[in-house]
Biotite code that builds the C-alpha atoms (Angstrom):
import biotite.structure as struc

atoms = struc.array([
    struc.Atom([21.461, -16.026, 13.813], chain_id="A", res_id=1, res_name="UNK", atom_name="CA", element="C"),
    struc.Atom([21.099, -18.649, 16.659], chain_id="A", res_id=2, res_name="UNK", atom_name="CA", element="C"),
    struc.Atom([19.264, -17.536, 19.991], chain_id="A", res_id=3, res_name="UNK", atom_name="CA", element="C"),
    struc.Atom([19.088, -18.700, 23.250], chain_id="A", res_id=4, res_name="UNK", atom_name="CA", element="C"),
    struc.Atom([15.985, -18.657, 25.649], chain_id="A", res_id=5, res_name="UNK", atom_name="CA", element="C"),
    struc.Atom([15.754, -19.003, 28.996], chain_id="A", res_id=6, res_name="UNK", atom_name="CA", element="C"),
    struc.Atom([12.732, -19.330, 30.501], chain_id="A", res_id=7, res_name="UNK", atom_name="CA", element="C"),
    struc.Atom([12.302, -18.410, 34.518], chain_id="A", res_id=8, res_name="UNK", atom_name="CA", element="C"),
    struc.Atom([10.431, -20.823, 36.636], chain_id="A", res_id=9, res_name="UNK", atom_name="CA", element="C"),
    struc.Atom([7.594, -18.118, 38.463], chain_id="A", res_id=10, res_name="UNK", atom_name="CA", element="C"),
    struc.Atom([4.536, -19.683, 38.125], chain_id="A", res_id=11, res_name="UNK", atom_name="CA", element="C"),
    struc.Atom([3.064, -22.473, 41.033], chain_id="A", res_id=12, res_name="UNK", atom_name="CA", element="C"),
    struc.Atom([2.202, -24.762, 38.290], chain_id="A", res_id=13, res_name="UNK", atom_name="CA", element="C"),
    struc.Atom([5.651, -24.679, 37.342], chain_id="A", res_id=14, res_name="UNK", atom_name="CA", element="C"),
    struc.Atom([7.218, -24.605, 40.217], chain_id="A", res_id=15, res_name="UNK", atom_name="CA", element="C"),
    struc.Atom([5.440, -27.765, 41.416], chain_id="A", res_id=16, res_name="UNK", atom_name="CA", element="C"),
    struc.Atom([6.146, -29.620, 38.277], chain_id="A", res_id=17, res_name="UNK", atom_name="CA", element="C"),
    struc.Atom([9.508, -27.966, 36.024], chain_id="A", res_id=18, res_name="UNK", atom_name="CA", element="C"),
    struc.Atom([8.646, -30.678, 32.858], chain_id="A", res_id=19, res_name="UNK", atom_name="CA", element="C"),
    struc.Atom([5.369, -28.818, 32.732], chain_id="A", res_id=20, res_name="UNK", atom_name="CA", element="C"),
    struc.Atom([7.155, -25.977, 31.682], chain_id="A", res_id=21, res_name="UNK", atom_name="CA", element="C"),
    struc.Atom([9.130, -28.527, 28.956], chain_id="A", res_id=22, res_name="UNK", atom_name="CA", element="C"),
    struc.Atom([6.185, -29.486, 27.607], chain_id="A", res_id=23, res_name="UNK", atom_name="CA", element="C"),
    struc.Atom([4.300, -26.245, 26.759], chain_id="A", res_id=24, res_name="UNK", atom_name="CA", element="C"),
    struc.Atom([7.750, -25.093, 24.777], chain_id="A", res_id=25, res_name="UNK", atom_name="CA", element="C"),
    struc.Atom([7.605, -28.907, 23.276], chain_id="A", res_id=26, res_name="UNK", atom_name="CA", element="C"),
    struc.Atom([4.074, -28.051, 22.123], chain_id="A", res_id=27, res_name="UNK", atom_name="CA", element="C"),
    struc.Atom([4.807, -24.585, 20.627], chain_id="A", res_id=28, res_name="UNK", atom_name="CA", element="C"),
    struc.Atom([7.782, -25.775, 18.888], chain_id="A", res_id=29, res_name="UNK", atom_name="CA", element="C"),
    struc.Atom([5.256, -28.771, 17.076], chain_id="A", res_id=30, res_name="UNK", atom_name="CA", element="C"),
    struc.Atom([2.316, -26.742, 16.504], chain_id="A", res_id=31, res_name="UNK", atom_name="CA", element="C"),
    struc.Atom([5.021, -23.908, 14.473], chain_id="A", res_id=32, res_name="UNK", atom_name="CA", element="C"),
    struc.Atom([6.338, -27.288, 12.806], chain_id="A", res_id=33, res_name="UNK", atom_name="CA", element="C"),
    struc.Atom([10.137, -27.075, 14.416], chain_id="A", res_id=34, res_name="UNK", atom_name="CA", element="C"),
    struc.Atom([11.580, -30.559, 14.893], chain_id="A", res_id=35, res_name="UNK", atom_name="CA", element="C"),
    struc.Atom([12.525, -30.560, 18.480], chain_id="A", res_id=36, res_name="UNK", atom_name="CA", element="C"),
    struc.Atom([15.677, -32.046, 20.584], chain_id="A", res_id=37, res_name="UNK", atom_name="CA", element="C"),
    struc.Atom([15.057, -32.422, 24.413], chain_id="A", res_id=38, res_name="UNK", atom_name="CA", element="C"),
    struc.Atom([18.241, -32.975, 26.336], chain_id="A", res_id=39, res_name="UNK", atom_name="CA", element="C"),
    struc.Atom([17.334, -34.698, 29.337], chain_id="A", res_id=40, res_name="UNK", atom_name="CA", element="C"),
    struc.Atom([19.646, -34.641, 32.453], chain_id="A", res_id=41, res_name="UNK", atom_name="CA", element="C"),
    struc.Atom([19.159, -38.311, 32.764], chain_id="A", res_id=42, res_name="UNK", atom_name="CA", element="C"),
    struc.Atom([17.453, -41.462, 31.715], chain_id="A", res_id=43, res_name="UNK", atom_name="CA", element="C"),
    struc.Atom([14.973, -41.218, 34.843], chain_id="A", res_id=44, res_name="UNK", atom_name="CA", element="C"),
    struc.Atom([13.873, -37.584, 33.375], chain_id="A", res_id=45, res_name="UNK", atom_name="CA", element="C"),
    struc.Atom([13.584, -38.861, 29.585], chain_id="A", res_id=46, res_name="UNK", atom_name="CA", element="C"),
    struc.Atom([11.185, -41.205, 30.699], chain_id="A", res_id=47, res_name="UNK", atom_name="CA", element="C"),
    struc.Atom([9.401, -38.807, 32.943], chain_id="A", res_id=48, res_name="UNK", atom_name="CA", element="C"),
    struc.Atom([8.977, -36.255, 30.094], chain_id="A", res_id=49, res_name="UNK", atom_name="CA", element="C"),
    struc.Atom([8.318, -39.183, 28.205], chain_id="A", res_id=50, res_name="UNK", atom_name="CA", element="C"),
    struc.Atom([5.273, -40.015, 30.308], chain_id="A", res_id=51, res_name="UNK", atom_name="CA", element="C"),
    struc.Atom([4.196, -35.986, 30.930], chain_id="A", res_id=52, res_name="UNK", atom_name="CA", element="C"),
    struc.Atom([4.348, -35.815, 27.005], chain_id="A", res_id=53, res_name="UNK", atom_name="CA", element="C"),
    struc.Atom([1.469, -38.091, 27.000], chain_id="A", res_id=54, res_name="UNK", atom_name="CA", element="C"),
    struc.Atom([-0.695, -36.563, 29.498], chain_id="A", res_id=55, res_name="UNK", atom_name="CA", element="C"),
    struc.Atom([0.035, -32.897, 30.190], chain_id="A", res_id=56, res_name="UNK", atom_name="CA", element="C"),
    struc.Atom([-3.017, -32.310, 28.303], chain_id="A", res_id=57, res_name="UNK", atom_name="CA", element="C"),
    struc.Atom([-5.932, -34.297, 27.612], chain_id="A", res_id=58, res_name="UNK", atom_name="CA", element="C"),
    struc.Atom([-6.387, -32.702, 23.882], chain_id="A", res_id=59, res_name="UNK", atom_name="CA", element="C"),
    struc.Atom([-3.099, -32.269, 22.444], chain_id="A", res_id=60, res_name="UNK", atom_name="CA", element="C"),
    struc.Atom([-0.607, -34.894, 20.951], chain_id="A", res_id=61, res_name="UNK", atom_name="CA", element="C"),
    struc.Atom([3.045, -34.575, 20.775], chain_id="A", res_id=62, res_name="UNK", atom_name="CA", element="C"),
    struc.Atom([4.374, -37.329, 18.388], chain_id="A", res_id=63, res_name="UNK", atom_name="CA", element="C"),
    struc.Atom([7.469, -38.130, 20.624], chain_id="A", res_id=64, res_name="UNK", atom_name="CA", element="C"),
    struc.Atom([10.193, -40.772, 21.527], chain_id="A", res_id=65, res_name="UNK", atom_name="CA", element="C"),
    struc.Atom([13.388, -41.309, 23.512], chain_id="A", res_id=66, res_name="UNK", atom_name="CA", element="C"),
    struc.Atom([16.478, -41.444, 21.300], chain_id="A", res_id=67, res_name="UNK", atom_name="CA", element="C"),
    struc.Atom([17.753, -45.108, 21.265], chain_id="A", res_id=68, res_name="UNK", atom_name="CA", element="C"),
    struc.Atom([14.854, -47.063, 20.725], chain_id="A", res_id=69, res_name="UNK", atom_name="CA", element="C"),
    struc.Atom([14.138, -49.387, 17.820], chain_id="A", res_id=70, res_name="UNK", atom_name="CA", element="C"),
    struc.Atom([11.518, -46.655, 16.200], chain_id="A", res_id=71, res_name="UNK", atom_name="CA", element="C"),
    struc.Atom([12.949, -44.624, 13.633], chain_id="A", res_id=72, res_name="UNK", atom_name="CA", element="C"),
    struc.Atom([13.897, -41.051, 15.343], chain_id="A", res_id=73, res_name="UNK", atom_name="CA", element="C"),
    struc.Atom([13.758, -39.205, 12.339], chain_id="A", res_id=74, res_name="UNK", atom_name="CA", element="C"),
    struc.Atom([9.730, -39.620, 12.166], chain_id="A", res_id=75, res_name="UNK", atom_name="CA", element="C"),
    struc.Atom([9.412, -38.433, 15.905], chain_id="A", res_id=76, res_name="UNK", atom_name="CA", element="C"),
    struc.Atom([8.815, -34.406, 15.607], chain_id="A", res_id=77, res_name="UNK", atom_name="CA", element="C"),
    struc.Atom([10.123, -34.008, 18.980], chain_id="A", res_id=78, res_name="UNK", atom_name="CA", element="C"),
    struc.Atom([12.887, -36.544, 20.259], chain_id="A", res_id=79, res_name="UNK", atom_name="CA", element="C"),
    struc.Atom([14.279, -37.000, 24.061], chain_id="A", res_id=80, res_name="UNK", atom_name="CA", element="C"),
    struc.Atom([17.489, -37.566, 24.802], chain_id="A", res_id=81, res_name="UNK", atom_name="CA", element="C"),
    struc.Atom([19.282, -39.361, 27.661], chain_id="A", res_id=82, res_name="UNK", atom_name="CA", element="C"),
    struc.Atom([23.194, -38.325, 27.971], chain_id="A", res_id=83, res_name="UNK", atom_name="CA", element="C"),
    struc.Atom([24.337, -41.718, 26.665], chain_id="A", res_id=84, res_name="UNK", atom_name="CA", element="C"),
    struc.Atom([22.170, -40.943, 23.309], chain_id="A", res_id=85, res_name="UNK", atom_name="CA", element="C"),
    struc.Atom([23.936, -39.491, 20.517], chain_id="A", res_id=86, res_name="UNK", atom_name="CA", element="C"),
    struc.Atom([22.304, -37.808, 18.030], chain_id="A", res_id=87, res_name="UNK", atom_name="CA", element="C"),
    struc.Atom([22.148, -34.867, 15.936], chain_id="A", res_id=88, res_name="UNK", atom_name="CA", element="C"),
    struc.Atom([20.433, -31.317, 17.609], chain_id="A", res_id=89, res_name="UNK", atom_name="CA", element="C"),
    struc.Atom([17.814, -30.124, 15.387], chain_id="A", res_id=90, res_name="UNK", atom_name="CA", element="C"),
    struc.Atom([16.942, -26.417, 15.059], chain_id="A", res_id=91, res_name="UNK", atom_name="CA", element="C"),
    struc.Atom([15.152, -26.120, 18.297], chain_id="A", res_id=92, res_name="UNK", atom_name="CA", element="C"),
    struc.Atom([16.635, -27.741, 21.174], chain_id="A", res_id=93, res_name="UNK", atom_name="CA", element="C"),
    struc.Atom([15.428, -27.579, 24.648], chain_id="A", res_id=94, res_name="UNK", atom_name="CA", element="C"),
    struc.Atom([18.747, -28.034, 27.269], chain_id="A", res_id=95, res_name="UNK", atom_name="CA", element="C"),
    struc.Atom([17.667, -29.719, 30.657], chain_id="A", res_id=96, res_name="UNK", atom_name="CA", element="C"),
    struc.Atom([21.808, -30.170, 30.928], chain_id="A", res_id=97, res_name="UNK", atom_name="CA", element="C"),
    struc.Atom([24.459, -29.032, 32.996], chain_id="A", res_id=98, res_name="UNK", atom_name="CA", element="C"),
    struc.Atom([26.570, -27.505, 30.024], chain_id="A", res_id=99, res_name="UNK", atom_name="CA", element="C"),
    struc.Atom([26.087, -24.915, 27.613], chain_id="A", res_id=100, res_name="UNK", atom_name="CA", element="C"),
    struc.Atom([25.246, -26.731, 24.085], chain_id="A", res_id=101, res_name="UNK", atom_name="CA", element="C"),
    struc.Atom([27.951, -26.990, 21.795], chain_id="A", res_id=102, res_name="UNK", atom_name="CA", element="C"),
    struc.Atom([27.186, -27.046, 18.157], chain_id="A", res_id=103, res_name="UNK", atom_name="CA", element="C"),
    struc.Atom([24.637, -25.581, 15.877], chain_id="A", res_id=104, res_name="UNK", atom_name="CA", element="C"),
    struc.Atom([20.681, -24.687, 16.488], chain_id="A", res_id=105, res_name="UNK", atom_name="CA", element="C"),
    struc.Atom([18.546, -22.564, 15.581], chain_id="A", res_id=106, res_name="UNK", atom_name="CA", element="C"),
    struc.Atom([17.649, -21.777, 19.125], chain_id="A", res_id=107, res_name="UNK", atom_name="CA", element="C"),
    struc.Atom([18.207, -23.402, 22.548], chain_id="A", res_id=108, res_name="UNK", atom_name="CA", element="C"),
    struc.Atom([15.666, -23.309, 25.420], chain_id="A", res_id=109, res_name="UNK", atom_name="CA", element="C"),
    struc.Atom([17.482, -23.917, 28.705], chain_id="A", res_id=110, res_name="UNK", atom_name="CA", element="C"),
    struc.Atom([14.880, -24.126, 31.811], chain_id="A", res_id=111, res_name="UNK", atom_name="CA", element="C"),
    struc.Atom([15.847, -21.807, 34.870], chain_id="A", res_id=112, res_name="UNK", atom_name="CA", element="C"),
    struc.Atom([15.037, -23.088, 38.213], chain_id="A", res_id=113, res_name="UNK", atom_name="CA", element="C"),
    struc.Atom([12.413, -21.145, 40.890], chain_id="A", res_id=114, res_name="UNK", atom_name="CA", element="C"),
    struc.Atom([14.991, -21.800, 43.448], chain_id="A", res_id=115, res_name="UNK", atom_name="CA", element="C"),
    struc.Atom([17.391, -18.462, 43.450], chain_id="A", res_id=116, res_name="UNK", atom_name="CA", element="C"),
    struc.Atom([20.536, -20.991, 44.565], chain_id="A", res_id=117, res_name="UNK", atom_name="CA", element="C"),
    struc.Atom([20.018, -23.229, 42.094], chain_id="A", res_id=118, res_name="UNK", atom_name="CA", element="C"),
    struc.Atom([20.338, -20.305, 39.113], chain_id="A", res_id=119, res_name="UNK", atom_name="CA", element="C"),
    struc.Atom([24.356, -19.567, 39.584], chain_id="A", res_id=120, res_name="UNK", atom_name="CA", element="C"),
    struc.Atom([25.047, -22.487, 36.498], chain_id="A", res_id=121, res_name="UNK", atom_name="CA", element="C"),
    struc.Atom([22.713, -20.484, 34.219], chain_id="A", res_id=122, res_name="UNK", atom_name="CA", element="C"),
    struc.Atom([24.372, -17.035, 34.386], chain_id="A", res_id=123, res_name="UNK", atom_name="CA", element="C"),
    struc.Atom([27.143, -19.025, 34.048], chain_id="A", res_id=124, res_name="UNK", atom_name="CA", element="C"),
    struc.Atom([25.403, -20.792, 30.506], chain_id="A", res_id=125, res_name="UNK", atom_name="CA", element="C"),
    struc.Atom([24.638, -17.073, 29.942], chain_id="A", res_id=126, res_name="UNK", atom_name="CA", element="C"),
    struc.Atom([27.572, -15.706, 29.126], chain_id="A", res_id=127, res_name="UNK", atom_name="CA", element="C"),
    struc.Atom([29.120, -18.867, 27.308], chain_id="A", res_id=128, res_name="UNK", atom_name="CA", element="C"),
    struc.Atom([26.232, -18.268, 24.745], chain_id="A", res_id=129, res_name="UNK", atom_name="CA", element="C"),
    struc.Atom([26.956, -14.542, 25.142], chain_id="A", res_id=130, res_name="UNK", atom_name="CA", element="C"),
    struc.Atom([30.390, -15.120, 24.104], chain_id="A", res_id=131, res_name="UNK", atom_name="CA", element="C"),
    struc.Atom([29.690, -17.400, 21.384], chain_id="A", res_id=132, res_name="UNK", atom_name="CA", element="C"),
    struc.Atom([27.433, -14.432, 19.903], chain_id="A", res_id=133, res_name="UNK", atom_name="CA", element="C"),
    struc.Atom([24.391, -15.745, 20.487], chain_id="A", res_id=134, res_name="UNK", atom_name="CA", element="C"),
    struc.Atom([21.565, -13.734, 20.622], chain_id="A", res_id=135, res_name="UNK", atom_name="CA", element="C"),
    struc.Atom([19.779, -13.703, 24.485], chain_id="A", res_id=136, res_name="UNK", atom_name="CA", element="C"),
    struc.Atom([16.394, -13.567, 25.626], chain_id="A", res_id=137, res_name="UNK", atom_name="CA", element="C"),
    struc.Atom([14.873, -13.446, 28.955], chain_id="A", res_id=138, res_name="UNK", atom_name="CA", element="C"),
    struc.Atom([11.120, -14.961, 29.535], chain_id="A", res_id=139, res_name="UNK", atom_name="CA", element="C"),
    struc.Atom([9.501, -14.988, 33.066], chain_id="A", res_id=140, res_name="UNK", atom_name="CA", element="C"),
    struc.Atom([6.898, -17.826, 33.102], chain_id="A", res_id=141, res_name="UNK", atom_name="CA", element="C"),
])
């Protein structure tokens, strides 16, 4: 049965930095071996997880890529992709996005902002997947 995560922005780190947050669930989903879909909100974000991938932490390494260049996304264990990009979702997917994703997972991550105004689209995304029969779970981080 697919699930859907959403993770609460609490923490200062997080606050400061939201694609800090990205990149710790990037990391857990590699280290359990779950090829990983980012949807970035834009090509300006890709490239900024892009860059955080590299250096979030000194020790670990995240093989990673942004969809739609000339390396062969299939290798990359954890792929970023820009709204123009289309490619498959994988079993994990992490959902940066504006919309609910559509389609089949395993289990979608979706991001919740610190900022209490900025949550309304969420509860919205939380009873789409609700609907769908997904099954929901709540994380404070």
């Amino acid at each position: 049965m697919a699930r859907a995560d959403f993770y609460l922005i609490a923490k200062p780190r997080f606050r400061e930095e939201p694609l800090r947050l990205v990149c710790e669930l990037v990391k857990r989903a590699y280290e359990k071996g779950l090829p990983t879909l980012v949807l970035a909100r834009d090509a300006a974000q890709a490239e900024q997880l892009d860059d955080l991938l590299w250096s979030f932490e000194p020790d670990a390494f995240i093989p990673h890529q942004i969809a739609g260049l000339d390396m062969d996304e299939d290798e990359a264990d954890v792929l970023i992709a820009a709204p123009d990009a289309d490619v498959p979702l994988r079993p994990i997917v992490v959902n940066l996005r504006d919309g609910a994703v559509e389609g089949t997972f395993e289990r979608v991550l979706e991001v919740v902002p610190a900022d209490e105004s900025a949550r309304g689209p969420l509860r919205e995304r939380w009873k789409q997947y609700q609907a769908r029969g997904i099954d929901l779970n709540k994380h404070d981080m």
